[in-house]
N, C-alpha and C positions, 0 to 999 in steps of 0.2 A: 522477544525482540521488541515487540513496541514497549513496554516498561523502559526500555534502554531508549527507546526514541523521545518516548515524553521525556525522561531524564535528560537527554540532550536540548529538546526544545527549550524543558524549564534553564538550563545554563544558557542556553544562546538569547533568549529574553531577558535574565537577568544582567548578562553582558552586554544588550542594547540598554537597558535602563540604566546603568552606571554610566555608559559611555555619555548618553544624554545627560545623564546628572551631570556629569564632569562639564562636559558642553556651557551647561548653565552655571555654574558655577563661575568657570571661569566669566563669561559674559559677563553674567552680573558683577564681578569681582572688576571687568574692567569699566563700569556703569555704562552697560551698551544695552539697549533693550532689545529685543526679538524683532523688533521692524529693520533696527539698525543695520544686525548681523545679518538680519536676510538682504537686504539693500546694498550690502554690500558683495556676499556671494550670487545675489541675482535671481534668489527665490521668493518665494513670498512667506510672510510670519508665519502663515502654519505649519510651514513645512519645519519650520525651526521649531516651532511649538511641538510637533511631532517628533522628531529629533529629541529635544529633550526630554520627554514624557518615554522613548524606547518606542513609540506606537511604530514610526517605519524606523527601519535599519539604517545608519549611516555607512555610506560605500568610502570604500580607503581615498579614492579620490573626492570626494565630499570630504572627508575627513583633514587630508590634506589639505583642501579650501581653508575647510573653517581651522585650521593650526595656523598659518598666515594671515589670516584674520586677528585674531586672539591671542597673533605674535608668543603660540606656546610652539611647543612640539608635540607630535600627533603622540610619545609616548604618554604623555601626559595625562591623557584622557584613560591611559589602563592604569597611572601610579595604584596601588594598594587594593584590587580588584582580587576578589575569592569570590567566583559566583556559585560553589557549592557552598559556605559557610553561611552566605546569607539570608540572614529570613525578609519576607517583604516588610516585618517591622520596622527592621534598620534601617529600606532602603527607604521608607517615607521619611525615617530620621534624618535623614541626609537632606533631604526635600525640603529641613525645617522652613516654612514660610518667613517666619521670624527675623530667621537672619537676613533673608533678601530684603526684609523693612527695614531691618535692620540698616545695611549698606545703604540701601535708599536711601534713609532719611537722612544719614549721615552726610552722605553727598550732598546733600538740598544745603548746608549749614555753610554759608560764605564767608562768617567770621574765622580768620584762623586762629586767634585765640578762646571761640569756643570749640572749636573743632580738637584743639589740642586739649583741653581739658572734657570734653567729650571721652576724649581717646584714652586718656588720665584715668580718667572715673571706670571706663570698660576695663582697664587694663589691673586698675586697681579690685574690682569685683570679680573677675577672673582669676585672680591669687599671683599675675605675671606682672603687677607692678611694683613698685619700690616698698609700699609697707603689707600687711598683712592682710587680707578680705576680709572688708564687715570693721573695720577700722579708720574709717574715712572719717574727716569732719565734716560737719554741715554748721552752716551757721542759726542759731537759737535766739530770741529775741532775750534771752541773757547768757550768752557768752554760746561758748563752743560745747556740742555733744558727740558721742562717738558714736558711729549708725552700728 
């Protein structure tokens, strides 16, 4: 019986860590940072911090908050969730840092035509833009090269 309990435990912490990942995600995806959300639900940042790290549980009304916050639906926070499938390697993968510098930085950029070719250049390195990845031009102090 307790094998079966740890087994349970380990699923029910991995489904707090996703839930929080989701959390942050979205957050960050709508450029809101953790003082914001909590200022707005009337906590204070670490609680959010803890939230999305899975340290404490979010309760369905907590949950319900922060979906009206982050203007999603609370489904949202389970979309694509296997918490037997997962290893903790993935779930850091999700965590990548990167990308939240990513959206940061991005956000900081007030020109909207560098923003659009910002967004060009991602789109095109990613293989989801109009020509092929790794086929970009850059300009060459004689003429044009292909990266």
């Amino acid at each position: 019986m307790d094998q079966a309990r740890e087994q349970s435990a380990r699923v029910t912490r991995r489904v707090d860590e996703f839930v929080g990942e989701q959390i942050r995600r979205r957050r960050t995806m709508l450029g809101l940072t953790q003082d914001q959300l909590a200022q707005a639900l009337g906590i204070s940042y670490q609680q959010v911090q803890k939230y999305e790290t899975g340290t404490n549980r979010v309760s369905a009304g907590r949950l319900y908050d922060i979906s009206r916050v982050l203007d999603s639906g609370v489904g949202v926070f389970f979309d694509g969730i296997e918490p037997d499938r997962e290893s903790p390697d993935e779930a850091a993968d999700r965590g990548n840092r990167a990308t939240i510098e990513l959206v940061r930085n991005f956000q900081a950029i007030m020109d909207p035509q560098v923003r659009r070719a910002v967004s060009s250049l991602v789109k095109s390195l990613s293989g989801q833009g109009g020509g092929e990845a790794g086929e970009l031009e850059t300009e060459q102090p004689h003429g044009k090269a292909l990266i």
